[in-house]
C-alpha positions in Angstrom: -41.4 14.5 -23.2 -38.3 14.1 -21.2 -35.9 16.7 -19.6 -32.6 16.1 -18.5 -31.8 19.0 -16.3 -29.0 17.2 -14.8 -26.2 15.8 -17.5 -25.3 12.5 -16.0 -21.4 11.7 -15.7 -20.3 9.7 -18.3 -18.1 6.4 -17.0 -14.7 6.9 -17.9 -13.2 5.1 -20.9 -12.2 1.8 -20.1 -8.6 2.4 -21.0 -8.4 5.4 -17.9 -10.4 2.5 -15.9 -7.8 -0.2 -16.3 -4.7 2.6 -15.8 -6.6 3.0 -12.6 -6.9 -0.6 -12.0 -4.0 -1.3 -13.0 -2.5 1.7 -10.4 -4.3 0.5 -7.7 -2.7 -3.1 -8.0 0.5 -1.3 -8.0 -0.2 0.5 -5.2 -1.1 -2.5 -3.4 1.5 -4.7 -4.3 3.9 -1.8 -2.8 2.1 -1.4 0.3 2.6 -5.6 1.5 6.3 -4.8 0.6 6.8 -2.4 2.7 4.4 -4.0 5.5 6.8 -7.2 5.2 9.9 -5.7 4.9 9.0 -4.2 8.9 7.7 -7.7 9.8 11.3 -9.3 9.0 13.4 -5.9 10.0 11.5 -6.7 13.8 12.1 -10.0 13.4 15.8 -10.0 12.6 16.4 -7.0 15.3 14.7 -10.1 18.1 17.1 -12.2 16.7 19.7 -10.1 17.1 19.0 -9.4 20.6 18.6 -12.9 21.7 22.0 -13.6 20.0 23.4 -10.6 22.3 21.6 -11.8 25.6 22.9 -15.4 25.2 26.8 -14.5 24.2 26.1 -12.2 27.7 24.6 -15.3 29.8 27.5 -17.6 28.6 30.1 -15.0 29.5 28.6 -14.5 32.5 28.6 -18.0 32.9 31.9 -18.8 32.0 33.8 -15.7 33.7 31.9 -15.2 36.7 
């Protein structure tokens, strides 16, 4: 005699499952872009600034 009082959840079909999967990857892929496109942005904004300091030391240099 058995009784199932609780109805266990069924697993989703696999097609939802690999959506979801397939979501998640997307998801994630996304998120690194974003993460490097900071990582350069910082890095070429450094650059930037060293370019700026060293025209200043030079004409600083030079002129005065």
């Amino acid at each position: 005699m058995q009784t199932d009082l609780e109805a266990r959840p069924a697993r989703p079909p696999i097609l939802r499952r690999a959506v979801a999967g397939l979501i998640l990857i997307a998801a994630a892929a996304l998120a690194i872009h974003i993460v490097i496109g900071l990582v350069v942005t910082i890095f070429w904004i450094a650059v930037g600034l060293a370019v700026a300091v060293a025209v200043l030391w030079a004409l600083k240099t030079i002129v005065w």
